[in-house]
C-alpha positions in Angstrom: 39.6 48.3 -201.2 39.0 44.5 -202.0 36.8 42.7 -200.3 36.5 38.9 -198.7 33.9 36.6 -200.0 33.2 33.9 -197.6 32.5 30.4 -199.3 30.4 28.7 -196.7 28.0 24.9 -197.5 29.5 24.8 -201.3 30.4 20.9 -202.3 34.2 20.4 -202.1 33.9 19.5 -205.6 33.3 23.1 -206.2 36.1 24.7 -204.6 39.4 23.8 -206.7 42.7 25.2 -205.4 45.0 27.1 -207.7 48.4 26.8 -208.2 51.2 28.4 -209.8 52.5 26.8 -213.1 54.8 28.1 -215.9 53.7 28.3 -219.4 56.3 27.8 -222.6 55.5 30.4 -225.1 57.2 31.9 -228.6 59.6 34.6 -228.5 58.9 37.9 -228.0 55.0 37.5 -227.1 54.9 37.3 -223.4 53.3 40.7 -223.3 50.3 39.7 -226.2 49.7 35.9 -223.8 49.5 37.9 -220.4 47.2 40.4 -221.6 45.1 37.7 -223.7 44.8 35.0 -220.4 43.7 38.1 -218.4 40.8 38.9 -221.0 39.9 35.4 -220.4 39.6 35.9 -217.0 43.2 33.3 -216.1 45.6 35.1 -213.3 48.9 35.8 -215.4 51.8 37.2 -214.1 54.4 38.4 -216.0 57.6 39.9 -214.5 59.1 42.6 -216.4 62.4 44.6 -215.8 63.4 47.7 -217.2 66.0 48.7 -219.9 67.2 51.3 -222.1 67.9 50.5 -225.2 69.8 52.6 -227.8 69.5 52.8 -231.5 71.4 55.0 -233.9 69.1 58.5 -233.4 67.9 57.6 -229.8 67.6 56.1 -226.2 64.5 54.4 -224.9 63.6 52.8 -221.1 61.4 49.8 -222.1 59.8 46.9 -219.5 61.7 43.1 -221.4 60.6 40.0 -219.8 62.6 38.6 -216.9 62.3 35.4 -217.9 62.2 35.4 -221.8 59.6 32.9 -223.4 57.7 32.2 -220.2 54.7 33.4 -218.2 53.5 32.4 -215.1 49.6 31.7 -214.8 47.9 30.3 -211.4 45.0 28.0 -212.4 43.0 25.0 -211.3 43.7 21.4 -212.9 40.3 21.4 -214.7 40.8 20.3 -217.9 39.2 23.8 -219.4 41.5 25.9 -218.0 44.2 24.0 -219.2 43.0 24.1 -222.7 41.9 27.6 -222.2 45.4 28.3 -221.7 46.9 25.9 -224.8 44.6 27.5 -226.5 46.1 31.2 -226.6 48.0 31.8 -229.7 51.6 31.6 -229.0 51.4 28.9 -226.2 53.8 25.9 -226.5 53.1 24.3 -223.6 53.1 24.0 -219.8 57.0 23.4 -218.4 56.8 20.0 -217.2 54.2 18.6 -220.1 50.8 19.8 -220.5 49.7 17.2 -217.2 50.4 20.1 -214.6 53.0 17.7 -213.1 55.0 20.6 -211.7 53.5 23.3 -210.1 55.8 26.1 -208.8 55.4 26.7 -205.1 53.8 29.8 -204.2 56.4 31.1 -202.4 58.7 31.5 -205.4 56.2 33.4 -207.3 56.3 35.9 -204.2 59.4 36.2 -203.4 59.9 37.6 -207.3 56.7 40.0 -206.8 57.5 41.4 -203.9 61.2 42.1 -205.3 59.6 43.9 -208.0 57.2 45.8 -206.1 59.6 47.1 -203.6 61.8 47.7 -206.5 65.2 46.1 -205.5 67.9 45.9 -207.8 68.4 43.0 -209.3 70.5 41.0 -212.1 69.6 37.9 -213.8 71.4 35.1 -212.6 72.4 31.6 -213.7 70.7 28.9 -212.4 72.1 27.1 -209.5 71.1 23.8 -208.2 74.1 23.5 -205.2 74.6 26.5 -202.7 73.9 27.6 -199.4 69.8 28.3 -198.8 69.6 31.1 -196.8 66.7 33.5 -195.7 66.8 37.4 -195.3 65.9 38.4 -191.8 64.8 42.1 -191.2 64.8 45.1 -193.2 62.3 45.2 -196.7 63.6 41.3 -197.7 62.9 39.9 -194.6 62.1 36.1 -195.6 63.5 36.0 -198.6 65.0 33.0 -199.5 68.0 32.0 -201.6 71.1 30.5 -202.5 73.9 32.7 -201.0 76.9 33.8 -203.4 79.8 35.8 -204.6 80.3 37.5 -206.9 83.0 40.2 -207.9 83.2 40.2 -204.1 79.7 41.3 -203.3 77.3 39.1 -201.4 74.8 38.1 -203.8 71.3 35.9 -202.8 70.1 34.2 -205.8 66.3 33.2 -206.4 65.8 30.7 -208.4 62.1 29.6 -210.0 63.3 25.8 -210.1 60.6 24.5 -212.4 61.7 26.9 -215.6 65.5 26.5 -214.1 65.8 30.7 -214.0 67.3 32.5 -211.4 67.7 36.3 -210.5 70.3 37.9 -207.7 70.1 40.3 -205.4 72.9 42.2 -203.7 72.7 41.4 -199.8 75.1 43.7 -198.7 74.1 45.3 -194.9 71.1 42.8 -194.6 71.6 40.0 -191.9 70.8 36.4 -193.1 70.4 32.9 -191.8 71.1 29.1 -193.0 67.9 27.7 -193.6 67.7 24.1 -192.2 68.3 22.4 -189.0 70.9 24.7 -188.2 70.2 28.3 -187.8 72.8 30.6 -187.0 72.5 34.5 -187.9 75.0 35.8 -190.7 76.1 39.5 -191.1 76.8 40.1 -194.5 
């Protein structure tokens, strides 16, 4: 079980907030620059999906990258951390330019962890920057939010991490959802 450390009379100097930014890396070594910014003790998080893949003798399940060439990492702005992380081998750069302009809200990292820990299907999904914003109410989504869509003539709710421009959708079938904005009137989908 964790446990709560209480910071109490510490300069505010001291005490830097994290947030969430998305790191640029080479193909194909997402896995290698998680595991190495864990080692040096920087919060990585690195969604994975599963797929089975086939060659000519057999089939394997293996965990791919949701969102190829990217990993997430929740730092300070200090300066060392950022180099820390430019430093990895395989790092391009933060999204935005390596000034942490853009952090991600911490909401969108979230919503994706908790999609993947309650293991809800899910598809990829083009970005979209126009849509209705709606929110999940009830159920194991409740607050999720997204833009709402069709597709094939299923009810889709797409998340999108707007920073990287990715998305990912969800069926929303049987959950009830609402607008979000000033107007907020329950859906049945």
């Amino acid at each position: 079980m964790g446990s709560l450390q209480v910071i109490e009379n510490m300069p505010a100097a001291q005490v830097e907030s994290t947030c969430w930014y998305a790191v640029h890396t080479r193909s194909k070594h997402e896995k290698r620059i998680a595991a190495e910014l864990q080692q040096k003790g920087i919060t990585a998080f690195l969604p994975l999906t599963a797929q089975i893949r086939k060659w000519s003798d057999r089939r394997m399940k293996i965990d791919l990258p949701l969102f190829s060439c990217y990993v997430f990492v929740n730092i300070s702005s200090c300066p060392e951390t950022r180099v820390a992380v430019l430093r990895t081998s395989a790092v391009l750069t933060f999204v935005g330019g390596n000034q942490l302009k853009a952090p991600i809200p911490n909401y969108e990292i979230e919503q994706i962890q908790t999609i993947l820990e309650k293991k809800i299907p899910f598809a990829a999904h083009p970005f979209l920057e126009i849509g209705q914003r709606v929110r999940i109410r009830g159920g194991a989504l409740d607050g999720i939010e997204g833009a709402l869509t069709r597709f094939n003539g299923n009810s889709r709710l797409v998340i999108s991490v707007q920073t990287i421009q990715r998305s990912l959708s969800i069926t929303v079938e049987g959950y009830e959802v609402e607008p979000v904005g000033p107007r907020r009137q329950a859906l049945c989908v």
